[in-house]
ROKOLVO-399422 format. One record per atom (N, C-alpha, C, O, CB): residue in one letter; y, z negated, x. Coordinates in pm, whole numbers, plus 50000, padded with zeros to 5 digits. Glycine has a CB too. Example, Ala and Ser with C-alpha at 12.3 -4.5 7.8 and 13.67 -1.06 7.14 Angstrom:
! ROKOLVO-399422
a494314922051319 a495504922051230 a496704922051320 a496684915451424 a495534909551131 s497754929251285 s498944928651367 s500034921351290 s501144919651341 s499404942851408 
***
This chain:
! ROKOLVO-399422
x842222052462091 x841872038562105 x840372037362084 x839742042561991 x842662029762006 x839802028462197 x838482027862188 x838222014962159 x838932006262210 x837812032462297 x836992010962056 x836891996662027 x835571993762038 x834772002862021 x837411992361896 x835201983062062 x834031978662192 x832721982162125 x832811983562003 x833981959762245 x831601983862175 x830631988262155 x829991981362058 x829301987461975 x830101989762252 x830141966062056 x829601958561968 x829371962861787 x830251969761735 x830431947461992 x828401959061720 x828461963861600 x829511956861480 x829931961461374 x827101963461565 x829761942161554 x830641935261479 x832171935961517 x832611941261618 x830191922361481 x832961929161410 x834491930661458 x834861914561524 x833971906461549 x835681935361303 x836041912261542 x836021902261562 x836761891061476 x837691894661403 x836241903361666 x836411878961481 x837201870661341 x838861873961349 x839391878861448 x836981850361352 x839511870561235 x840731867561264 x841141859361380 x841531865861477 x841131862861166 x841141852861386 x841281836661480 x841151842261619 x841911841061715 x839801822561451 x840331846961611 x839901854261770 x840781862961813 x841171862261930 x838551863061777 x841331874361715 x841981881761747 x843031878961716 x843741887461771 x841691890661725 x843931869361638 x845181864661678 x845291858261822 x846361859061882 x845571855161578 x844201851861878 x844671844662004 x844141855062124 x844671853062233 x843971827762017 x843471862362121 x843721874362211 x844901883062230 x845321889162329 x842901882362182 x845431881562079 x847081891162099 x847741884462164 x848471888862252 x848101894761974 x847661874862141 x848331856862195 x848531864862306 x849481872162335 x847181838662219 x847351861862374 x847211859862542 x847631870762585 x848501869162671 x845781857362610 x847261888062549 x847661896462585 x849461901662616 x850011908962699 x846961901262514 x849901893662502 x851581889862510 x851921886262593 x852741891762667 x852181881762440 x851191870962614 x851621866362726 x851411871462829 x852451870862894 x851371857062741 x850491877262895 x849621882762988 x851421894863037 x852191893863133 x847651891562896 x851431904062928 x852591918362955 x853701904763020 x854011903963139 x853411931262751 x854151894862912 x855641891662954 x855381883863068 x856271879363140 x856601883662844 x853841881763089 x854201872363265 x854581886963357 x855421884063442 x852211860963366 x854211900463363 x854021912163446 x855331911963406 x855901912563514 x852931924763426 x856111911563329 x857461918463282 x858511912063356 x859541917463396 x857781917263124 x858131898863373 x858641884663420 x860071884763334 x861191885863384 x858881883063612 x859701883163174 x860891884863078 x860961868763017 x860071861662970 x860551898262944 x862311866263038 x861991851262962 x861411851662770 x860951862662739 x863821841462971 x861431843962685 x861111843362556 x862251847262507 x862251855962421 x860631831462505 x863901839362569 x864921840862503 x865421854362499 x865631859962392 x865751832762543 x865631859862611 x865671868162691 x864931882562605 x865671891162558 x865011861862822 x863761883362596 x863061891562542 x863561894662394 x863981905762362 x861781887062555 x863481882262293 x863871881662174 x865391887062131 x865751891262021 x863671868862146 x866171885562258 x867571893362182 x867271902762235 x867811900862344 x869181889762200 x866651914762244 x866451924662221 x865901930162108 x866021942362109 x866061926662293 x865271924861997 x864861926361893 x865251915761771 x866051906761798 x863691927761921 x864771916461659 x865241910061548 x864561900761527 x864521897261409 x865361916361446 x863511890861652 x862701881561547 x863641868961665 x864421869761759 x860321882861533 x863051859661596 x864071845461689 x863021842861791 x861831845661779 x864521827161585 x863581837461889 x862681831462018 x861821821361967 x860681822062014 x863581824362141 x862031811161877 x861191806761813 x860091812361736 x858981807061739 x861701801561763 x860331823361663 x859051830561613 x858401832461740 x857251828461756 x859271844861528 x858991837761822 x858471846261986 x857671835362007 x856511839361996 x859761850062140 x857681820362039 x857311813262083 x856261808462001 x855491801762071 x858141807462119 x855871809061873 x855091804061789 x854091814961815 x852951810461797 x855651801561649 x854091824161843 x853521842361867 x852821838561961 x851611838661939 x854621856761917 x853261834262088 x852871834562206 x851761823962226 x850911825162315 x853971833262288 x851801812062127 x851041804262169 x849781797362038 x849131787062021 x852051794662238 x850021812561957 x848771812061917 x848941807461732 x848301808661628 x847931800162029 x849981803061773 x850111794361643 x850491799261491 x850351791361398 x851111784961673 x850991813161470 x851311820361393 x850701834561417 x850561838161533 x852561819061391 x850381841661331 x850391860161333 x851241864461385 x852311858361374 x850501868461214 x851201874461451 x852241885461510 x851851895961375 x850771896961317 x851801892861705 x852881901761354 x853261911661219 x853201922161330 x853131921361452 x854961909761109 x853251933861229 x852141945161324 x853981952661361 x854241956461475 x850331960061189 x854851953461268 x856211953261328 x856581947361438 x856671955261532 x856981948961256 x856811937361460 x856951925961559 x856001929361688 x856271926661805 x856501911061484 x855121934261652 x854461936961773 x854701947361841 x854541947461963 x853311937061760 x855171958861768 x855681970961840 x856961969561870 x857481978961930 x855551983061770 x857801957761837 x859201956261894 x858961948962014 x859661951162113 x860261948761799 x857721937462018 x858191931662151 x857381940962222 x858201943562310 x857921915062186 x856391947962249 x856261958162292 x856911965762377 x856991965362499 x856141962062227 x857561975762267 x859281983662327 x859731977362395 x860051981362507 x860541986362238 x860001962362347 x861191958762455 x860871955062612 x861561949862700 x861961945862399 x859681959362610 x859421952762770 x858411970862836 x857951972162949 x857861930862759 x858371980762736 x858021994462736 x856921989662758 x856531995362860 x858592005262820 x856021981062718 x854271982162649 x854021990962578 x854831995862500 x853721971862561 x852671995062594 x852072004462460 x851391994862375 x850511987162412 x850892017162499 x851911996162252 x851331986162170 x849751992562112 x849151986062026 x852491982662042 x849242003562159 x847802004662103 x846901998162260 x845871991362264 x847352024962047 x847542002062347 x847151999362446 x846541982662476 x845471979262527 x848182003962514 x847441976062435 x848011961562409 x846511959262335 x845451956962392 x849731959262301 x846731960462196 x845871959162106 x844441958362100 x843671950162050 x846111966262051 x844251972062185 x842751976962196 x842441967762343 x841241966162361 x842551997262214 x843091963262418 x843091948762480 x842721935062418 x841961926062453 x844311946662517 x843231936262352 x843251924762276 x842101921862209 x841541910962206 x844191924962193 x841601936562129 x840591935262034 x838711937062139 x837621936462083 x841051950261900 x838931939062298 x837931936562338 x837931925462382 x836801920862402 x837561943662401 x839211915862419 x838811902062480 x838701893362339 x838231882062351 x840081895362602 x839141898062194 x838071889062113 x836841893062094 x836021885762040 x838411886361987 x836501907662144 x835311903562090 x834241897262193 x833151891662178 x834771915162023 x835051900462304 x833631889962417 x833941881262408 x832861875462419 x833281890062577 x834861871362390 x835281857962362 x833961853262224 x833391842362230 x837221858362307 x833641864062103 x832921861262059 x831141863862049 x830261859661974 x833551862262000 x831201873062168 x829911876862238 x829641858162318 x828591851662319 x830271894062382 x830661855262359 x829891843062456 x829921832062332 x829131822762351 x830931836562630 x830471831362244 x830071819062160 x828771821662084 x828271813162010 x831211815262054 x828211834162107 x827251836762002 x825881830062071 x824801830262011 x827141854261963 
***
């Protein structure tokens, strides 16, 4: 896993809503519903849904289950995630 060139990391905030999007981003390619996705694993579609839209943490468990269940790589995912916060916080700077 490679993480972006920048010298800084990125805030929390940033990088919860990049996982956000990146979630969403796999389950639009997966074309998996929320409900759908979630009984395959142990968290409720409601957590799924609070996940997805920013509004709660994804637990680093939880993330490698919804992951699996749609055969994402969750570093893959991640190290996604962790470059669109940090240009998200390259352009606010």
């Amino acid at each position: 896993m490679t993480l972006p060139a920048e010298s800084h990391s990125p805030d929390a905030a940033a990088l919860q809503d990049a996982l956000a999007a990146e979630l969403r981003a796999v389950q639009a390619v997966a074309n998996v519903k929320v409900r759908a996705w979630a009984e395959n694993i142990p968290v409720s579609p409601d957590s799924v849904y609070r996940v997805l839209r920013g509004q709660r943490p994804v637990s680093v468990i939880e993330l490698i289950l919804l992951c699996d269940a749609i055969k994402e790589d969750p570093l893959d995912l991640i190290t996604r995630a962790v470059n669109r916060a940090a240009l998200s916080g390259a352009t606010r700077q």
